[in-house]
Phi, psi and omega in degrees: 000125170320125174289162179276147183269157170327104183327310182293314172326293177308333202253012196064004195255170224244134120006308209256350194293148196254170198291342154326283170321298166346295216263303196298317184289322166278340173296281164337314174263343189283315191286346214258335203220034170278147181277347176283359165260029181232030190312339183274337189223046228265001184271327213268323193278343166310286177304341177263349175285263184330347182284307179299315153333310213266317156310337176285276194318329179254358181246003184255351175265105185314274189342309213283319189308295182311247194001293177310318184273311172302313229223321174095221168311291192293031155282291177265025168236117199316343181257012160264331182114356163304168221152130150330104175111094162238017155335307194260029127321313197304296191298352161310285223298333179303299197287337183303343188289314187234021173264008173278322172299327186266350147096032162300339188017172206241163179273179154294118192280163171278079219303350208288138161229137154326114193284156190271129178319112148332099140254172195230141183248105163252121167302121183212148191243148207301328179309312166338287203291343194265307182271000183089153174185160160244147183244138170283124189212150190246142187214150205272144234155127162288113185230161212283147178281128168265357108031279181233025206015050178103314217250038178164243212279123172302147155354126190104284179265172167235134165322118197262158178311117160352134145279350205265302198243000180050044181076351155317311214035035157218155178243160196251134145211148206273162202204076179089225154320291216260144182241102171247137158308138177212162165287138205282122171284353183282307186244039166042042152068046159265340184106317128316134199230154190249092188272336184211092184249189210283119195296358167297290180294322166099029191107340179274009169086327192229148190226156179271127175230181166251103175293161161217106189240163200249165157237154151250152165242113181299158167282155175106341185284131176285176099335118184116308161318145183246144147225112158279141199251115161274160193022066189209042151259206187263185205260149175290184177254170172024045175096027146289146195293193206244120209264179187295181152196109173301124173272073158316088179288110194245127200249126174295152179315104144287126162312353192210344165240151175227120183262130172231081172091212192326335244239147161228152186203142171205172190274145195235109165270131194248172195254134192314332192252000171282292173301025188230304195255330170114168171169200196212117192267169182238108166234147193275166172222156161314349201240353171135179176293146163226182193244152183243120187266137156291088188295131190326155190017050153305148201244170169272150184107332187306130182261125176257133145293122144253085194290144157093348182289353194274218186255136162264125217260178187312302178266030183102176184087152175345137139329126153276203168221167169288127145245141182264137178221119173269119116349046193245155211241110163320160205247124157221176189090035204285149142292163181320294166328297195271026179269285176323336189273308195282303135011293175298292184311332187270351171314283211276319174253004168275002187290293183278028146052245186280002200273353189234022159193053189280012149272042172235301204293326188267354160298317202280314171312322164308329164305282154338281177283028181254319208276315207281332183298310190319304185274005187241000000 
């Protein structure tokens, strides 16, 4: 298996970067290598949107971040034995090695386990994401059997003590020098064994449902934002609470807008004679039209401002605002006539030389003197 890369690496940011810088640099790349902006590349940028995910989610967590900056991966990876805090993975694991030598022995764990945390990918369109909505969403979840209330077991009967470990739920084995623990393969360290079990579940305690669930989406929400559903995750084992269920907001591609944090911005095409005399546009907004004045000999590229037209964002702070980036558009499909009319005119402004177009005129000079250092 391929080492995993450096967290701080993927989001790009300093060891030492604060939790701000974090949360911006993952906002910034989650937009940069998201795959509907990745068509072309859209398996490769997929793996790197998650990478950065994943990476977000453990540097954004004080506890999994200590874990992570001490232990590095195997801080944080459940299958190493990691965990928020995760000091105290390692000394578990020192102890199954040496706490029977030292005569510390390990006690009876406790079988109860924490059901596993959920997540859900919600499609939101950006006014969805911008003013809140609530959404219905159905999610397939292990929930505790009522049947057998959890524990099986058929109706009736109950779960008898393990033989292997005798309710321990780990068995000792020695391995040389070391007497090490491990979890009991008969009953996966419940301690317990299941002689009739229960014919809903078939013995795991849990049946598969479809949840229907209601969401609020606050306004304001991102690509990239969580909303927790507590005890809306699967269900424990042998009595343990009921894990989470992560809402993922993923906000779709506007036909007319593009959001970057507070702020929105698109492109606005004006016509060769709205920008040559000025004039006054209908431009849209999330909140209904507003009107734009255009000023004589707008150039393409010109950024028009609309404060406040913008996001307000989830988590507090100022409206953003609209920006317009002006667009003028060559005229085409011309009839003769207005081929001639247009003719006439360049005729009539090549007269005037740098005054009616001096960034054509101060490119070309530039041009000009590139050529002559070359050649002199």
């Amino acid at each position: 298996m391929a080492a995993k890369e450096d967290f701080y690496k993927l989001l790009e940011v300093d060891r030492n970067a604060s939790e701000a810088e974090i949360k911006k640099s993952y906002r910034r790349m989650a937009m940069k290598f998201h795959p509907d902006r990745n068509k072309d590349n859209q398996e490769e940028a997929e793996k790197k949107f998650k990478q950065i995910k994943e990476a977000y989610e453990i540097l954004s967590d004080p506890k999994k971040r200590t874990a992570y900056d001490q232990f590095g991966h195997a801080g944080v990876d459940p299958s190493m034995g990691g965990r928020a805090g995760g000091a105290d993975n390692f000394s578990d694991i020192f102890g199954d090695v040496f706490g029977d030598i030292f005569g510390g022995g390990r006690q009876q764990r406790s079988s109860a386990q924490r059901g596993a945390d959920l997540r859900y990918n919600l499609e939101l369109t950006l006014e969805e994401a911008v003013s809140g909505t609530e959404a219905t969403v159905k999610v397939p979840v292990l929930v505790t059997c009522v049947e057998c209330n959890g524990s099986g077991a058929k109706k009736g009967s109950t779960p008898v003590t393990c033989t292997t470990c005798h309710g321990h739920g780990q068995v000792r084995m020695q391995q040389g020098f070391f007497s090490v623990q491990q979890t009991c393969p008969t009953c996966r360290g419940a301690g317990k064994h299941i002689k009739d079990p229960c014919p809903k579940c078939y013995g795991q305690g849990r049946v598969q449902e479809t949840k229907t669930l209601s969401v609020k989406v606050p306004p304001g929400v991102d690509t990239g934002d969580r909303i927790r559903l507590s005890g809306e995750g699967e269900a424990g084992l042998n009595g343990g609470p009921t894990g989470d269920l992560y809402v993922q907001v993923q906000v779709k591609e506007h036909d007319i807008f593009t959001r970057d944090g507070a702020n929105l911005y698109c492109e606005m095409p004006i016509s060769f004679p709205t920008a040559c005399l000025g004039g006054e546009l209908e431009v849209p907004t999330l909140d209904g039209k507003v009107k734009l004045k255009i000023p004589v000999e707008t150039q393409t590229g010109k950024l028009f401002r609309l404060r406040g037209k913008g996001v307000k964002p989830v988590r507090g702070g100022i409206v953003g605002d609209l920006l317009c980036r002006v667009q003028v558009e060559t005229p085409i499909h011309l009839t003769k006539e207005q081929k001639a009319l247009i003719e006439s005119l360049g005729a009539s402004l090549s007269g005037g030389g740098k005054h009616h177009s001096p960034q054509e005129h101060g490119w070309m000079d530039g041009v000009k003197n590139f050529f002559d250092k070359l050649t002199g």
